[in-house]
N, C-alpha and C positions, 0 to 999 in steps of 0.2 A: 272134538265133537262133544265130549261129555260137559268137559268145561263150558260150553256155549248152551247147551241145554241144559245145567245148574244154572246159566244167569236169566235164562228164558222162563226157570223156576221161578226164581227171587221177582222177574219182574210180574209173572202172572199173581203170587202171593201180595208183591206191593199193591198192585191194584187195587185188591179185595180187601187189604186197608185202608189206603187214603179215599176209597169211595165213600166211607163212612164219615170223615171229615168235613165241617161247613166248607172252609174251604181249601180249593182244589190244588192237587199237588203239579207244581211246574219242574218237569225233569231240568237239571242245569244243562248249559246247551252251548259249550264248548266244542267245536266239531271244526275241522280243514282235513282239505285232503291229504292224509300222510303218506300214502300211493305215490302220490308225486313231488315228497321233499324226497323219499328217497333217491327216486329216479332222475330228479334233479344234479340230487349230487355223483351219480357214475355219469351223469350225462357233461359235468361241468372237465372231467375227468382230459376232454377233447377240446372242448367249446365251452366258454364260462356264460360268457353271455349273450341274451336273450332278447327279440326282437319286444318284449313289451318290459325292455328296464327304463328306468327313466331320460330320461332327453339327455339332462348333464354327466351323466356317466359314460364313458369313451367304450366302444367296442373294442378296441386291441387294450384295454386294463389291465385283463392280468397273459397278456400274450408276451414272451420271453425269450429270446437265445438259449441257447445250452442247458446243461443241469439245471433244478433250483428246488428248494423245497417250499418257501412261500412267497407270495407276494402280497404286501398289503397297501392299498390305495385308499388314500385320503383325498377327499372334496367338500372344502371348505370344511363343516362340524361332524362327520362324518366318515368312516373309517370303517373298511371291508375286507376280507382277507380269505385268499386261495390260497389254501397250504397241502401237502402230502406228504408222506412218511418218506420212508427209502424204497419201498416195494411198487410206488406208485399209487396207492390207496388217497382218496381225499378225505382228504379229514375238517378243513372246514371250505366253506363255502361261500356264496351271496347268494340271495335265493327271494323270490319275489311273494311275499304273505301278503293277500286280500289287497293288494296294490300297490305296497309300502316293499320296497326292498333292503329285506334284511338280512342280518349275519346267521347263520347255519353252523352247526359242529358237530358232526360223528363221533364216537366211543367204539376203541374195538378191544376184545381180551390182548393181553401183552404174548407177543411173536410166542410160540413153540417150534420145536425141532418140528415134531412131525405132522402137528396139524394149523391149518392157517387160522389166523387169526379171526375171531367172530365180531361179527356187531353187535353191540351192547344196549345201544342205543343211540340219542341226538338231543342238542335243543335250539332252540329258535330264543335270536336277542337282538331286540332293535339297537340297528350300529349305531347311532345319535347317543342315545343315552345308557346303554347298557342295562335296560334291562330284559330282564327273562320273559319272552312270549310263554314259550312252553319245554317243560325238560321229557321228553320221552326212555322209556326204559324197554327193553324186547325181552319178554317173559317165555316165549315158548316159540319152538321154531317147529315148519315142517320140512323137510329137506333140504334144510340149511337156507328157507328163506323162513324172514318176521313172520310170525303167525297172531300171536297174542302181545299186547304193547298194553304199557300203563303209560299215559301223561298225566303230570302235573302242571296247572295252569297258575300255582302260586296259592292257591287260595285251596281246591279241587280236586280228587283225583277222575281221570277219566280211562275208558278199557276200550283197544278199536282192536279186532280180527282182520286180519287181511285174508283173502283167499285168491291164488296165483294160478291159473290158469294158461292153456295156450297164448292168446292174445284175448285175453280180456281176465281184471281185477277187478274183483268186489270187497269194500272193506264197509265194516257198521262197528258204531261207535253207541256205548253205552256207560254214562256216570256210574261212579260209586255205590247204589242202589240195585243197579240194573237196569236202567231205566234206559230203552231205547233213546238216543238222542239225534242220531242220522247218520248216513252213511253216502259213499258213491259208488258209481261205476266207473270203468277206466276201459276204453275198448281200441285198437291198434287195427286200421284197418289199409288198407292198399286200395288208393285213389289215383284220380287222373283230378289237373287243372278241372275249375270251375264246379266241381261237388261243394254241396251243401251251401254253395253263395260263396264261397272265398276266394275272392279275388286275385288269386296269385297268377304270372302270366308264363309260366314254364312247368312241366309237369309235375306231381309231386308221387315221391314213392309210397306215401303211408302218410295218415292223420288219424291223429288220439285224440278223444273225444272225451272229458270226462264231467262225469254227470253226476249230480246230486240224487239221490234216492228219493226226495222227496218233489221233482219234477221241478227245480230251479233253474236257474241261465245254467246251459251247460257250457265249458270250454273246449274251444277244437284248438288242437296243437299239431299243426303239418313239417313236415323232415321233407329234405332233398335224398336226393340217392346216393350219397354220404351221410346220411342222418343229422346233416346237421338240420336244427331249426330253424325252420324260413315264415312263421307265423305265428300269430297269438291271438285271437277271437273271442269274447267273452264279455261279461259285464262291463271292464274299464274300457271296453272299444276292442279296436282291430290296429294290429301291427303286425304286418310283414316284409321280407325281404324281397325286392323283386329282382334282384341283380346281384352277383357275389364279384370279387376280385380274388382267384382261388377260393379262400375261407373266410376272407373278411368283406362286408358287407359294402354294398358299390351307392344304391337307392332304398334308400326306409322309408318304407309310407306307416302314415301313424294318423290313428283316427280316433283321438281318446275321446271315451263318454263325457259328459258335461257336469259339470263339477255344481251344487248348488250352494251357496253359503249363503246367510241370515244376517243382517248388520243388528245392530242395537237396536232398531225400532221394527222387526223380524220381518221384513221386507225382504224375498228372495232375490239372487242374483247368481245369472249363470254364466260361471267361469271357465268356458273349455282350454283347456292348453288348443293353442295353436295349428289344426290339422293340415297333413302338407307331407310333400314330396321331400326329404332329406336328402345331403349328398355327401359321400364322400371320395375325400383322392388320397389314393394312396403312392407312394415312391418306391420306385424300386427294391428298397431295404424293409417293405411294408409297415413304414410310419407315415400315421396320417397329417397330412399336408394342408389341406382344405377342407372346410366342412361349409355346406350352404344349404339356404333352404327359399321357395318359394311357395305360401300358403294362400288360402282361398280372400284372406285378407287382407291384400296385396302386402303383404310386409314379409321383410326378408331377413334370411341370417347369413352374411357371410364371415369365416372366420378362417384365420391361418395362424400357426403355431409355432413357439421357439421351446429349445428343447435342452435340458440338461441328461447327459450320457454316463452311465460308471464305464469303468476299464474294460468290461465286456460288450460293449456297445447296446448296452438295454438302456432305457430311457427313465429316468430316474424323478424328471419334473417337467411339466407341459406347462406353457405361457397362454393362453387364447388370448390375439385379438380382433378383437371382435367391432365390426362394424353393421349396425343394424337399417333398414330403410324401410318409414310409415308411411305413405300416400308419397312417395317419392322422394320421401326428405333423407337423406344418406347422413348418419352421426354414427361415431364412436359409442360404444355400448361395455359396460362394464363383462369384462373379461374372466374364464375362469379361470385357478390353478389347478394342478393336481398334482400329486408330488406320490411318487411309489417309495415302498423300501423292500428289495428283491433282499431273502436271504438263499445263499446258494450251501448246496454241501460242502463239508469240510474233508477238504480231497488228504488232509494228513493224518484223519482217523485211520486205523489198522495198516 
């Protein structure tokens, strides 16, 4: 508390500075919700992936047989990676930034006898090209959760407070200066089907809602009664599960927002991904088999897979082939890969 009213000092003083200047001071305005890259990554801890990742990334990614401590999945230029220690802790992640999904990684102090391990911090790096979104650093805890964070955004430093309550998080974020720069809300609430408009056709135990402090799109994020996530609402569109097979996903409906780009003579044009009812099938051994889709413009995906295995029976490379059909025309359609590399524990330590 004193610390937060030392920076509430500095910014009431900055003010009654730069009011005197022609012109006017712009707080830098680095801000995401850090609320929920943590909560991301205990949450990947069960379930890595998210009904609003991208199209070509496979739902069973980083799902595995037996032991393992990481798995890392390539598609095409691109490269992501679930890893955990020996305790079960994740330590890195894939995690979905402003609608771009990227690579994630925790810091924790090194194991002690008698007390666990703490969080150090994190940082965010786009998997394409490596480089650093943001490096965060955890400066002060209150009972053993983040309280006070510094990020740096490369250039910047920035300071966000978290404060942890029953079922609802407030974090506000303030640059270098002191200079307010925004914050959210984060609220966990227990719903039934069809609140707030969300479409989903089976009941849901709980939806998170989290909201920009400054009254922007908020994001609702709804759980089943295993917590897994069965939606995703918010600025890029709406993705949900409407169907599970145990824990992996049966029907995806996907409704992304409409994308505008500008050609060389600045002429808009809007490019929505494709919105539509996905499908998948899965086999008894739960690898998936089939993947189809039919969208509002009549075109279709249907695709089936061939598969390379290691010695434990994980699945180590995916073949798609893919056959696509426009106004009824049925062609072969360029197909993905995806190629894993599981490393498992080394069972001849100790």
């Amino acid at each position: 508390m004193r610390r937060f009213t030392l920076l509430l000092l500095v910014f009431s003083i900055n003010i009654a500075l730069f009011a005197q200047e022609e012109e006017p001071f712009v707080p830098k305005r680095l801000i995401f919700p850090i609320a929920r890259l943590f909560e991301a990554a205990e949450y990947s801890s069960f379930s890595c992936w998210e009904p609003d990742w991208p199209l070509e990334f496979p739902p069973d990614a980083f799902n595995a047989k037996d032991d393992w401590l990481a798995i890392t999945v390539s598609t095409g230029e691109s490269a992501y990676t679930l890893s955990r220690d020996s305790e079960g802790r994740v330590l890195e992640f894939p995690y979905m930034f402003e609608g771009i999904l990227v690579q994630a990684r925790r810091f924790f102090l090194s194991n002690d006898e008698n007390d666990l391990p703490q969080l150090t911090g994190a940082e965010l790096v786009y998997g394409d090209s490596g480089e650093k979104i943001a490096v965060i650093e955890v400066l002060e805890y209150i009972s053993d959760k983040p309280y006070l964070l510094r990020i740096f955004d490369g250039a910047d430093y920035f300071f966000a407070f978290i404060e942890q309550r029953a079922n609802i998080i407030t974090e506000a974020w303030f640059d270098e200066f002191g200079y307010f720069t925004g914050g959210y809300e984060h609220r966990l609430l227990p719903v039934s089907a069809g609140v707030l408009g969300i479409p989903f056709s089976k009941p849901q135990m709980k939806i998170e809602i989290s909201r920009p402090i400054d009254g922007s799109d908020m994001i609702l994020y709804s759980y089943d009664s295993r917590s897994l996530k069965t939606g995703v609402r918010g600025s890029e569109g709406e993705f949900y599960i409407s169907y599970f097979k145990d824990s992996l996903p049966r029907y995806w409906d996907r409704k992304p927002a409409a994308e505008i780009i500008f050609d060389e003579e600045g002429i808009a044009a809007v490019t929505p991904e494709r919105a539509g009812r996905y499908s998948f099938q899965w086999d008894e051994r739960d690898i998936l088999v089939r993947f189809s889709s039919n969208s509002a413009e009549d075109y279709m995906i249907d695709s089936l897979y061939e598969y390379d295995f290691d010695e434990r029976g994980n699945w180590t490379e995916r073949r798609e082939l893919k056959m696509t059909s426009l106004f009824g025309y049925l062609a072969a359609g360029p197909g993905t890969i995806v190629t894993r590399v599981i490393e498992y524990p080394d069972l001849t330590d100790g």
